[in-house]
KEBATI-623525 format. One record per residue (C-alpha): residue number from 1; residue in one letter; x, y, z. Coordinates in Angstrom, 1 decimal. Layout:
! KEBATI-623525
NUM|a|X|Y|Z
...
***
This chain:
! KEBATI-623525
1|x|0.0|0.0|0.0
2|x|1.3|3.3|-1.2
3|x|2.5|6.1|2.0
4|x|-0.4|8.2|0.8
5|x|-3.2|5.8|1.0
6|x|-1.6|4.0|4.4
7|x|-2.1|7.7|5.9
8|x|-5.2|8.0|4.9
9|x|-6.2|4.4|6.3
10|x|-4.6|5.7|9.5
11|x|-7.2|9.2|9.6
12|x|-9.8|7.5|9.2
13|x|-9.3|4.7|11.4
14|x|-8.0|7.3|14.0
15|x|-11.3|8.8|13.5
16|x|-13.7|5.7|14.2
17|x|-11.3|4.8|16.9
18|x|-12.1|8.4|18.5
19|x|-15.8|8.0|17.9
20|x|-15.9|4.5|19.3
21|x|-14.3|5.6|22.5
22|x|-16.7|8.6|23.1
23|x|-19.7|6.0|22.0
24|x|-18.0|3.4|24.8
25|x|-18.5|6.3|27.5
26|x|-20.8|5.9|30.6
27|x|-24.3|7.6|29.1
28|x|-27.6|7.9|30.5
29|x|-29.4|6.0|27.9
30|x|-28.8|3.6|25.1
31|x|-30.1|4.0|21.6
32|x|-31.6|0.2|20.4
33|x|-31.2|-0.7|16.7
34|x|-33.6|0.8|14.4
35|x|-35.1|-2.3|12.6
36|x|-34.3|-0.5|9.2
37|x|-30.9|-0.7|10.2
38|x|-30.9|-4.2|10.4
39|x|-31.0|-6.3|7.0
40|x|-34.5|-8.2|6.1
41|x|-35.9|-10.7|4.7
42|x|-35.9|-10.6|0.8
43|x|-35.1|-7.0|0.4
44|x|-32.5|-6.9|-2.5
45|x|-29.0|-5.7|-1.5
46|x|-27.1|-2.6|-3.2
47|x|-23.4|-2.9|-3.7
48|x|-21.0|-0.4|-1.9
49|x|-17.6|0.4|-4.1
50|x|-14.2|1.4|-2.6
51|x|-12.6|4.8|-5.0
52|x|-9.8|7.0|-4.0
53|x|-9.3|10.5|-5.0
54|x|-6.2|12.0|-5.0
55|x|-6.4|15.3|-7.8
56|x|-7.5|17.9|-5.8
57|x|-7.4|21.6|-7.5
58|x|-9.4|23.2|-4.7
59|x|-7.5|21.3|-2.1
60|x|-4.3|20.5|-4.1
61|x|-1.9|17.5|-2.4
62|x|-5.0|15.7|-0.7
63|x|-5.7|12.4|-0.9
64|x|-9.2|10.6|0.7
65|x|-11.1|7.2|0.3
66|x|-14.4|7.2|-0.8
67|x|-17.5|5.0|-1.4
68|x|-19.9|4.6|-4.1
69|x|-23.4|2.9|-2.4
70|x|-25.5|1.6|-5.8
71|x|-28.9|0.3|-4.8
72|x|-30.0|-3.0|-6.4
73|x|-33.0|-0.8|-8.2
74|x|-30.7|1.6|-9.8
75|x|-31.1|0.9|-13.6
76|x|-28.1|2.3|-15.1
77|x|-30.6|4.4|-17.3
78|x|-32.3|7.2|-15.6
79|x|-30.4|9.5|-13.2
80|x|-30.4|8.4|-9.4
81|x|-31.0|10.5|-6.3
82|x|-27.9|11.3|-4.6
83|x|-26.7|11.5|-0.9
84|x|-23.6|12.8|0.0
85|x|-22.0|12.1|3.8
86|x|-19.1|13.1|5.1
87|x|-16.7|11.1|7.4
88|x|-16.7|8.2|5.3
89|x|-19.3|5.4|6.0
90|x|-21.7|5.6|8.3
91|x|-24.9|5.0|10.1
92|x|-25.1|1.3|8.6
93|x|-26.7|3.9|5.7
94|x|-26.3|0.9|2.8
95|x|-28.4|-1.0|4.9
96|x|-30.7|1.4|5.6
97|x|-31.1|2.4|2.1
98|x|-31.8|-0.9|0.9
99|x|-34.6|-1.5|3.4
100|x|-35.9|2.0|2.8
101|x|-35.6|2.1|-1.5
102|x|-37.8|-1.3|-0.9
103|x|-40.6|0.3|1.0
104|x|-40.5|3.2|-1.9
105|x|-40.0|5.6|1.2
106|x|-37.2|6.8|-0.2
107|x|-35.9|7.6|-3.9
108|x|-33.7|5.0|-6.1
109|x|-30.6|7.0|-4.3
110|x|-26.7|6.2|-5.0
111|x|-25.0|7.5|-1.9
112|x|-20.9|8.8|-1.7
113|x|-19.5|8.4|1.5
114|x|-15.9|10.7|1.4
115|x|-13.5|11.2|4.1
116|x|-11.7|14.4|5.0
117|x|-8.6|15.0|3.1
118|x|-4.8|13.9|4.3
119|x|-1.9|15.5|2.5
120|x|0.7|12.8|3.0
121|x|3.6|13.1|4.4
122|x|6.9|13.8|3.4
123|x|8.8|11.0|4.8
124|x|8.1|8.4|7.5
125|x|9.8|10.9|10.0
126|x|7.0|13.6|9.4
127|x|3.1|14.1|9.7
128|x|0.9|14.4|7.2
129|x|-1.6|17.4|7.4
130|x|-5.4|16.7|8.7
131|x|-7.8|18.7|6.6
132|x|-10.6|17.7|8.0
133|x|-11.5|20.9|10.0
134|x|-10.5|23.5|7.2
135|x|-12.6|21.6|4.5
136|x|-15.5|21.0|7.5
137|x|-15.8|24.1|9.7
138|x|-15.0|26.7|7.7
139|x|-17.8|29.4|6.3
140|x|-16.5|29.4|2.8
141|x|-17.4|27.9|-0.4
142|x|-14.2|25.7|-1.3
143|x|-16.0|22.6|-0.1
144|x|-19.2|23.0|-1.5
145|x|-17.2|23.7|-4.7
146|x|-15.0|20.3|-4.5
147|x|-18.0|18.3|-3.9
148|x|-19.7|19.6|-6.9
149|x|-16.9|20.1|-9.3
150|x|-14.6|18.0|-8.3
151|x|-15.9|14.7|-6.5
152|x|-19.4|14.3|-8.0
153|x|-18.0|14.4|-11.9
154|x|-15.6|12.0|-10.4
155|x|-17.8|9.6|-9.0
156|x|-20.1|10.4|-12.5
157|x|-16.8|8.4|-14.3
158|x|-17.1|5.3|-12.4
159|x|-19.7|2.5|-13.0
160|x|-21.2|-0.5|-11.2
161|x|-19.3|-3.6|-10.9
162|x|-21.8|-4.8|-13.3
163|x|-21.2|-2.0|-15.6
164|x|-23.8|0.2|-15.0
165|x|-22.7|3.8|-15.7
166|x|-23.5|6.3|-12.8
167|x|-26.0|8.8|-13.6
168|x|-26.1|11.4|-10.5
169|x|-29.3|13.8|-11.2
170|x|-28.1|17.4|-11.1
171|x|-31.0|18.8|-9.4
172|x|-31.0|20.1|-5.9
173|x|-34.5|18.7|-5.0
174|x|-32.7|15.4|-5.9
175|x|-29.8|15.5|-4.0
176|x|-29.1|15.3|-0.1
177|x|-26.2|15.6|2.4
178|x|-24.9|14.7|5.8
179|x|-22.7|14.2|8.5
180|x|-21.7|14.4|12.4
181|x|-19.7|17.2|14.1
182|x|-17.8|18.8|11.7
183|x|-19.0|16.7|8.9
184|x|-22.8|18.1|10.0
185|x|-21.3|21.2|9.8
186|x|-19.7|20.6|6.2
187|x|-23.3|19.8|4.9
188|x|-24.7|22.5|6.1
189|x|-22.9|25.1|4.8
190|x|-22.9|23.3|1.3
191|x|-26.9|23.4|1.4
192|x|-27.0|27.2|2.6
193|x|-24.4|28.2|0.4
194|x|-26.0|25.8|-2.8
195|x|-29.7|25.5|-2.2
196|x|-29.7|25.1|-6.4
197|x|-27.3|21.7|-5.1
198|x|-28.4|20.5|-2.2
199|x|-32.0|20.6|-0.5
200|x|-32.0|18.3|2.4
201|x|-29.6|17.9|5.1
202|x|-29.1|15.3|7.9
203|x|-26.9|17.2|10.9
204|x|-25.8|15.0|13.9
205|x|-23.8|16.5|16.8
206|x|-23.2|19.1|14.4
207|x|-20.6|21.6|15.3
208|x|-22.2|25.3|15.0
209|x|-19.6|26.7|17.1
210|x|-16.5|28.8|17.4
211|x|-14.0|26.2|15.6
212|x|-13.9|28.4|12.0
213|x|-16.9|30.5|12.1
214|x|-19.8|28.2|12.6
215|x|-21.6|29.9|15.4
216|x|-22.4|32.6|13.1
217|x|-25.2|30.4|11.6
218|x|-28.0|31.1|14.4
219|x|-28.0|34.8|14.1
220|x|-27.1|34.9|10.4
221|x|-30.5|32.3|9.3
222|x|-32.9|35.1|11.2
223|x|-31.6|37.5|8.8
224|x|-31.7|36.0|5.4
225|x|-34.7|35.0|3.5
226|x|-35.9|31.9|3.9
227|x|-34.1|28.9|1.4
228|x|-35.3|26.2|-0.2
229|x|-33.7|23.7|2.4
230|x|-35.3|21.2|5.0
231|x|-33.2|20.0|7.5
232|x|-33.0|17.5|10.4
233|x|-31.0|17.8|13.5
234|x|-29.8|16.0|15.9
235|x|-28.0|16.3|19.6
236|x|-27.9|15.5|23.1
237|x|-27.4|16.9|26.5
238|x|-24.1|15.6|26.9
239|x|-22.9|16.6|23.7
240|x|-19.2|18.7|23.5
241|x|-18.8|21.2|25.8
242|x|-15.2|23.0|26.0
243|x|-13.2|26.0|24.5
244|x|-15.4|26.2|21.1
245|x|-18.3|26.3|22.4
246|x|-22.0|24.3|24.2
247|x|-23.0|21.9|21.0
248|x|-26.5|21.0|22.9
249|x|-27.1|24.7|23.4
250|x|-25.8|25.4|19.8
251|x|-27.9|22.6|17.9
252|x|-30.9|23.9|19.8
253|x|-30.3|28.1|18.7
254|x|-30.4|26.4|15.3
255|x|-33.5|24.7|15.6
256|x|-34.8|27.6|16.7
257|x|-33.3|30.1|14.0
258|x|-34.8|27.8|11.3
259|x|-38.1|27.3|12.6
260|x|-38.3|31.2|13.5
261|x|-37.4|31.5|9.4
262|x|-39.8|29.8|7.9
263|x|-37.4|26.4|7.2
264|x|-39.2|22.8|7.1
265|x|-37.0|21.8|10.5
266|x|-37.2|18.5|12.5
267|x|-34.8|17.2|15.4
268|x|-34.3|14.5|17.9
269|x|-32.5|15.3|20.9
270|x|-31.2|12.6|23.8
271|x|-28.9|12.3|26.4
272|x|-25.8|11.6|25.0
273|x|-22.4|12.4|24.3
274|x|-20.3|13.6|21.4
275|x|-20.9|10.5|18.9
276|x|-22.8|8.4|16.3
277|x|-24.8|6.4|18.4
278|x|-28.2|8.1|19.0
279|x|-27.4|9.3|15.1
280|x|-27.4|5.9|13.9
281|x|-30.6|4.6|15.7
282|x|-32.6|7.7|14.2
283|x|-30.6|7.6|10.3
284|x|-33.9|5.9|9.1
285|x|-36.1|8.0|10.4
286|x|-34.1|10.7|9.3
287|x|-34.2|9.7|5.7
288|x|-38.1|9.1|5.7
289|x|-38.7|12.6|7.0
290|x|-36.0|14.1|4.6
291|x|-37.5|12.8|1.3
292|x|-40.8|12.7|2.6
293|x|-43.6|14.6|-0.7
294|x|-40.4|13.8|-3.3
295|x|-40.6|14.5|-6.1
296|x|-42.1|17.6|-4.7
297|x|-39.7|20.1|-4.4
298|x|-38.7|21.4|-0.8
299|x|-40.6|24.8|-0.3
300|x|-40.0|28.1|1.8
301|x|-42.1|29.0|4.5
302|x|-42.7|32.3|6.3
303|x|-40.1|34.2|8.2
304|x|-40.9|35.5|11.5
305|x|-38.5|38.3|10.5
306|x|-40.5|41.7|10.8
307|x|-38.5|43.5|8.6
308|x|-38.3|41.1|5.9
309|x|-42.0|40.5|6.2
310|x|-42.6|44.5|5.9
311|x|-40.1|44.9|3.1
312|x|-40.9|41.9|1.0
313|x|-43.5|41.4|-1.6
314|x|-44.8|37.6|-2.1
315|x|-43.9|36.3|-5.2
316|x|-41.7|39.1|-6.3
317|x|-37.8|38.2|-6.5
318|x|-34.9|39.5|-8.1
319|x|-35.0|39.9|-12.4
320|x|-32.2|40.8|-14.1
321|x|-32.1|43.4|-16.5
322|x|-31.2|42.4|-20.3
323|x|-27.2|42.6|-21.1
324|x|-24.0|42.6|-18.8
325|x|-22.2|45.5|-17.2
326|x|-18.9|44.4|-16.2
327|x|-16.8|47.4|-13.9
328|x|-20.3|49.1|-13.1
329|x|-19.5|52.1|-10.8
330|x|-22.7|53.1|-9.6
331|x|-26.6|53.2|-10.1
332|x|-28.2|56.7|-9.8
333|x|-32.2|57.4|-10.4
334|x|-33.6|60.6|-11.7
335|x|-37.2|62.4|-11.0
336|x|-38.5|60.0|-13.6
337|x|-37.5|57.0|-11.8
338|x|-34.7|55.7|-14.7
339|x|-31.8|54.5|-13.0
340|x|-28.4|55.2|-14.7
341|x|-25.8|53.0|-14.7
342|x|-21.9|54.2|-14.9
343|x|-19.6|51.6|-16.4
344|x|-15.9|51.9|-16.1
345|x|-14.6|49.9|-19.3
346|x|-12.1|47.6|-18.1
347|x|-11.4|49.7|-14.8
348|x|-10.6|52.8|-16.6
349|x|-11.7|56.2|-14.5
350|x|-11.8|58.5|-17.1
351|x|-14.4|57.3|-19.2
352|x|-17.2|55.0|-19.5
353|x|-20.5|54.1|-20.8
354|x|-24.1|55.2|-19.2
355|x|-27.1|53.0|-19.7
356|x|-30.1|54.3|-18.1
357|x|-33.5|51.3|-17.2
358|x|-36.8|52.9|-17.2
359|x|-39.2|53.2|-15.4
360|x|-40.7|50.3|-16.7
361|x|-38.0|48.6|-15.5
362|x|-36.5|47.7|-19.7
363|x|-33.3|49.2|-20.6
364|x|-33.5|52.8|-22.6
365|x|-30.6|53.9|-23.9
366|x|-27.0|54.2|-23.6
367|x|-24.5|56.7|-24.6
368|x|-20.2|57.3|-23.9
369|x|-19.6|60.2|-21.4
370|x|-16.3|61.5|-19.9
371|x|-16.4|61.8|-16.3
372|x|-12.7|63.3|-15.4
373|x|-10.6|62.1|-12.6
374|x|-12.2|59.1|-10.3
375|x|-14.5|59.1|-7.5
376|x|-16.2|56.9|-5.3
377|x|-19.6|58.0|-4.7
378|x|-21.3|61.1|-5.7
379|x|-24.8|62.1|-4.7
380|x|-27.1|65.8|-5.2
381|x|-28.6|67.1|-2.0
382|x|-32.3|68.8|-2.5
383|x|-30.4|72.1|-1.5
384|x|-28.5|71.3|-4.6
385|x|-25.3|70.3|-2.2
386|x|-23.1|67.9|-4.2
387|x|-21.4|65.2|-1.8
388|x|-18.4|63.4|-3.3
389|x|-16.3|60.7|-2.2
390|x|-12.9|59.3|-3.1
391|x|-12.1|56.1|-2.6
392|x|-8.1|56.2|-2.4
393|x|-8.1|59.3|-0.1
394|x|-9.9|60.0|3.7
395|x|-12.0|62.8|1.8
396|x|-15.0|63.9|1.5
397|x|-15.8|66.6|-0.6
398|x|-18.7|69.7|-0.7
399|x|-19.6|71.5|-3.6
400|x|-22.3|74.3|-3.0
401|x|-24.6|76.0|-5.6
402|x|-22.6|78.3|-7.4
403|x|-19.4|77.7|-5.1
404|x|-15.7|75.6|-5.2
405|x|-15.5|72.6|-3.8
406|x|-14.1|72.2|-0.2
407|x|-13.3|69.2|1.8
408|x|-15.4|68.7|4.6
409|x|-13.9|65.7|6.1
410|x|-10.8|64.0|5.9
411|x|-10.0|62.3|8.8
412|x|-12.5|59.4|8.7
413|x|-12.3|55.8|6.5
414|x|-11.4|56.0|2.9
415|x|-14.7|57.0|1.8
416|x|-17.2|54.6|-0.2
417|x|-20.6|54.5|-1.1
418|x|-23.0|57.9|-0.1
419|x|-26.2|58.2|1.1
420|x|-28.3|60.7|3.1
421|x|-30.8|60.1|5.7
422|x|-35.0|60.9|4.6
423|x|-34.3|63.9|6.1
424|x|-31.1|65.4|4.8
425|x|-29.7|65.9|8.4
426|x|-27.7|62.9|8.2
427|x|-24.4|61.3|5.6
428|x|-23.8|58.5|5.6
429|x|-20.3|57.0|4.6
430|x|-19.4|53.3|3.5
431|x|-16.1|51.7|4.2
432|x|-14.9|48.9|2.0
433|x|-12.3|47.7|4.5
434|x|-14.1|47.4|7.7
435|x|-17.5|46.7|8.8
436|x|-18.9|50.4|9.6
437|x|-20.8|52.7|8.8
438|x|-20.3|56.3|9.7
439|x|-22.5|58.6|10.6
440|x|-22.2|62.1|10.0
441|x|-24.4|65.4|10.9
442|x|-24.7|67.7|8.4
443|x|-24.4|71.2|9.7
444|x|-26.4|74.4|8.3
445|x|-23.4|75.0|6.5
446|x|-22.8|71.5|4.7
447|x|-20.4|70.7|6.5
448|x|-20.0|67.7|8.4
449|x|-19.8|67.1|12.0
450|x|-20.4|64.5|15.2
451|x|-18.7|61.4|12.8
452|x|-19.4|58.4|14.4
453|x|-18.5|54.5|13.4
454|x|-22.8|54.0|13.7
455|x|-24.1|50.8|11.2
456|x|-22.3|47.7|12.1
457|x|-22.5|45.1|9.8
458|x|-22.5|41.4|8.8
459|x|-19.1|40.9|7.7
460|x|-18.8|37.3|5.4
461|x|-17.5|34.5|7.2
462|x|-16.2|33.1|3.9
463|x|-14.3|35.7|2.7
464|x|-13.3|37.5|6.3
465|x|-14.8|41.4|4.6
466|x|-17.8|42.7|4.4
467|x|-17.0|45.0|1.2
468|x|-19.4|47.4|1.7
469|x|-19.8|49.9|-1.0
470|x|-23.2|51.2|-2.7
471|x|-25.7|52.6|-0.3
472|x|-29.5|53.8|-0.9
473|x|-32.2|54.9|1.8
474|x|-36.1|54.3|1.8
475|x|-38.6|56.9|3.1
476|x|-38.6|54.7|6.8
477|x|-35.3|55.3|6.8
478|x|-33.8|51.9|6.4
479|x|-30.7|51.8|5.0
480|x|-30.0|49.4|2.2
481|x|-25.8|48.2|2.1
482|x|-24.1|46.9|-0.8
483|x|-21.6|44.2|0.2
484|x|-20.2|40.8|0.1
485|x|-23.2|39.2|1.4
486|x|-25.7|40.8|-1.0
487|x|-27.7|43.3|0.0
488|x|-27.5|44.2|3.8
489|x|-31.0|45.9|5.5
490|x|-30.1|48.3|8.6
491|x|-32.4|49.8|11.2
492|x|-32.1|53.8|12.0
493|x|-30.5|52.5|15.2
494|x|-27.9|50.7|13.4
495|x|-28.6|47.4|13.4
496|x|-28.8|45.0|10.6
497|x|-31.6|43.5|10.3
498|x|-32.0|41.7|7.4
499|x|-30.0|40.3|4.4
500|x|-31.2|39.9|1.2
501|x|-28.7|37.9|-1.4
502|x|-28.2|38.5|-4.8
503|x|-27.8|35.9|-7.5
504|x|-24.6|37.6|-9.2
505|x|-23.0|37.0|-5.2
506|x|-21.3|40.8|-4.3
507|x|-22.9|43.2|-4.7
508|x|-21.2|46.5|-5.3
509|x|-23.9|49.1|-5.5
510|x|-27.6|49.4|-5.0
511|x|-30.6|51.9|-5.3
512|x|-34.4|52.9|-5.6
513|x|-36.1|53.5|-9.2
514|x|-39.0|52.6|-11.1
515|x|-42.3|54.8|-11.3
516|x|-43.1|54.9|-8.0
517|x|-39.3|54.2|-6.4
518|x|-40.6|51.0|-5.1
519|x|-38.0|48.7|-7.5
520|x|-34.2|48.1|-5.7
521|x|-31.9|47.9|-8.3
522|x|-28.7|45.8|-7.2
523|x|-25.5|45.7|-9.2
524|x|-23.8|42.1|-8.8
525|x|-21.3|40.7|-10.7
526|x|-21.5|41.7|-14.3
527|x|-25.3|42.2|-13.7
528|x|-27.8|44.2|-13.0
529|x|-30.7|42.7|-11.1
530|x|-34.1|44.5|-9.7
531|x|-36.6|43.4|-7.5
532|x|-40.0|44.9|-6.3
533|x|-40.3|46.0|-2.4
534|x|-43.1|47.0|-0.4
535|x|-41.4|50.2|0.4
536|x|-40.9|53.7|-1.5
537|x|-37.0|54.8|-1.7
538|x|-35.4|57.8|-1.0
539|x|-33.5|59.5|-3.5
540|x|-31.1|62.1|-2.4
541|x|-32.5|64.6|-4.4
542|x|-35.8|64.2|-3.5
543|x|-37.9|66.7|-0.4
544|x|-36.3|65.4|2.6
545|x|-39.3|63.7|4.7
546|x|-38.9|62.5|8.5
547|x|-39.4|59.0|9.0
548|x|-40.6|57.6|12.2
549|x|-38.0|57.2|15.4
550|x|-36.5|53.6|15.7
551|x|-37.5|51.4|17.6
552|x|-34.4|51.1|20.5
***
């Protein structure tokens, strides 16, 4: 056996070794065998096939084991229902499957059973590196990515021992994903991050704590609108409990965070300890609740969110607008409700095309403009006051009706994205490299005064930033954030209280238009997208109107 495949052997033996030992440990209660985990009488047995992968461009220098579980009903013809585990095999699941594909109380399913990644050793005198908690507990994307473009076309080469080629359906409805501790958290993320991929998820001791970011997830769901994703969780009382964090306390704010948002949510909690056991009694029940309506697609429910429920309209989401804008700078209405949108070809700051939507929400025109030297932001007070920011210098600048410009602040953050409050007492001031907002007073004569680091917001655990930029106010005096997340939704207090994502991922700047400035146009990627809000916004240059006071 080749050094790289003996270390790997080692992990994950080290690993079942570890989970035995906490299984053997004095509990409270004992978890029987579910009869589904047991084989019966004349049920027809899948095969279970040993692969290794060991070409890794997202996690270059790994190699893991994994296993191919192909029920006896799979055809070879039509594409199978996939479930994806992490941690290798578990939960007697090929068992399971075959008793549960023979009631029909689950799809025809081909399940892949992977282990964390090892990157071997140098020599016999070294250790390898264990990847198993930066592929499982981090917030980011890379292991939702090698799943999905990197193991899945993989196990899409291989075929049966019969010869049956592996057809793995490519819908999310279709497809499933699982695993205990880290490997619960793994799943999770790749079904919040990919609800296109994956829209069921089996989460055992999962580990939403402080190990790389995971106990982010409770607060984080409230926000968001509700996905496409059912879950079902699992814990106990004596579940991990030391410097990362309570896991029983943890695995119950998450229960609580989905069912509060609207997600289809189900758990079983016990009295045990940090382990498979109480997760391998309940796997079949797991599994009949997690495909239970399919093929019905998994649906989203009603947040409890107030904000999101006063903001949102039913049935309207985000449409893009027709062609691409890469290098957009910004999205500005006028009095008529057409937004304008300032492109930068290829990054350049001294000119750049403007195309301008309608109200009607379908692109007008476009034209080639010069705009001299760069800046950030740029908004038009009602008083005619013209606010400009430049985003490689601590300056803000003023220039009056009929008067020169003057800086009126240069000793806060490299200055970002404008906006003013609904009543033009207030600037606001994004910056890109933190996660604040300031706050500034306007005084009687423009100037600015009383700066204050005032929104604080989400930052993205996957990339560490939150990237703010773009900024636009409605007549409540929300204030809508452009950054890494998508769209961020802050309170006049501060606060944010609600997240809405774009498809095209970052956004970089945002704002009201349409007829009645009820459309929030959202510039993502090399896209424009707009979507339809309960609310009226608050263009700069518009009467400045006084919203209600927060509530503190």
């Amino acid at each position: 056996m080749s050094l790289p495949r003996l270390w790997t052997r080692i992990f994950a033996l080290s690993l079942g070794l570890f989970l035995a030992a906490q299984a053997a440990a004095a509990e409270p209660d004992t978890y029987p065998p579910n009869p589904d985990s047991v084989r019966q009488p004349g049920v027809s047995q899948g095969e279970m096939r040993h692969f290794t992968f060991d070409h890794s461009a997202i996690y270059p220098g790994t190699t893991r084991d994994y296993w191919v579980y192909v029920p006896a009903q799979y055809d070879g013809k039509t594409p199978a229902c996939v479930y994806v585990d992490q941690d290798g095999r578990q939960w007697k699941a090929e068992v399971v499957f075959d008793n549960l594909i023979a009631k029909k109380q689950m799809p025809v399913t081909i399940g892949v059973f992977v282990t964390p990644g090892v990157v071997p050793a140098v020599s016999p005198a070294a250790l390898p590196r264990f990847n198993r908690s930066f592929e499982y507990d981090g917030m980011g994307d890379d292991y939702a990515r090698f799943i999905l473009d990197e193991l899945l076309p993989d196990v899409a080469t291989k075929k049966a021992s019969d010869g049956r080629a592996l057809l793995l359906s490519q819908s999310g409805n279709d497809r499933a994903i699982g695993g205990s501790s880290s490997g619960a958290m793994a799943a999770f993320t790749a079904a919040w991050l990919r609800p296109d991929a994956f829209s069921r998820v089996f989460s055992a001791v999962g580990s939403y704590v402080d190990l790389r970011g995971g106990e982010v997830y409770p607060s984080l769901i409230r926000k968001y609108e509700p996905k496409p994703i059912r879950v079902f969780l699992q814990s106990g009382t004596n579940d991990n409990n030391h410097y990362g964090g309570d896991w029983w306390m943890a695995n119950q704010a998450m229960e609580r965070s989905l069912e509060f948002s609207g997600y289809e949510v189900s758990h079983v909690w016990g009295e045990g300890g940090h382990n498979g056991r109480q997760g391998t009694a309940i796997f079949p029940d797991a599994m009949r609740w997690l495909w239970q309506g399919w093929p019905q697609p998994v649906t989203t429910g009603v947040t409890k969110n107030a904000v999101l429920h006063d903001i949102l309209l039913s049935g309207e989401g985000w449409a893009p607008v027709n062609g691409t804008y890469p290098n957009a700078g910004g999205l500005m209405a006028n009095a008529k409700g057409e937004v304008v949108i300032v492109i930068y070809p290829d990054g350049n700051d001294t000119s750049g095309s403007v195309f301008k939507i309608g109200p009607d929400g379908q692109l007008a025109n476009s034209s080639i403009k010069f705009f001299g030297s760069h800046f950030e932001d740029v908004l038009v007070a009602h008083n005619g006051n013209i606010y400009r920011s430049i985003d490689t210098h601590n300056r803000i600048y003023l220039k009056k009706p009929n008067g020169a410009p003057s800086i009126v602040n240069s000793d806060g953050p490299p200055a970002g994205g404008l906006a003013l409050s609904p009543d033009q007492t207030y600037l606001y001031v994004s910056d890109a490299q933190s996660l604040w907002i300031y706050s500034y007073q306007i005084a009687a004569d423009g100037s600015l005064q009383y700066g204050q680091k005032y929104y604080w917001l989400e930052v993205s655990p996957a990339s560490g930033e939150c990237g703010a930029q773009g900024m636009a106010v409605d007549r409540d005096g929300r204030l809508y954030v452009a950054t890494d997340l998508g769209v961020q939704v802050c309170d006049q207090a501060g606060r944010v209280n609600a997240i809405l994502p774009v498809p095209g991922g970052k956004v970089s700047s945002v704002c009201f238009g349409g007829a009645n400035f009820d459309i929030l146009y959202a510039a993502a990627g090399d896209k424009i997208y707009g979507r339809k809000l309960n609310v009226v916004g608050q263009p700069a240059w518009a009467a400045p109107v006084k919203p209600a006071p927060p509530k503190l």
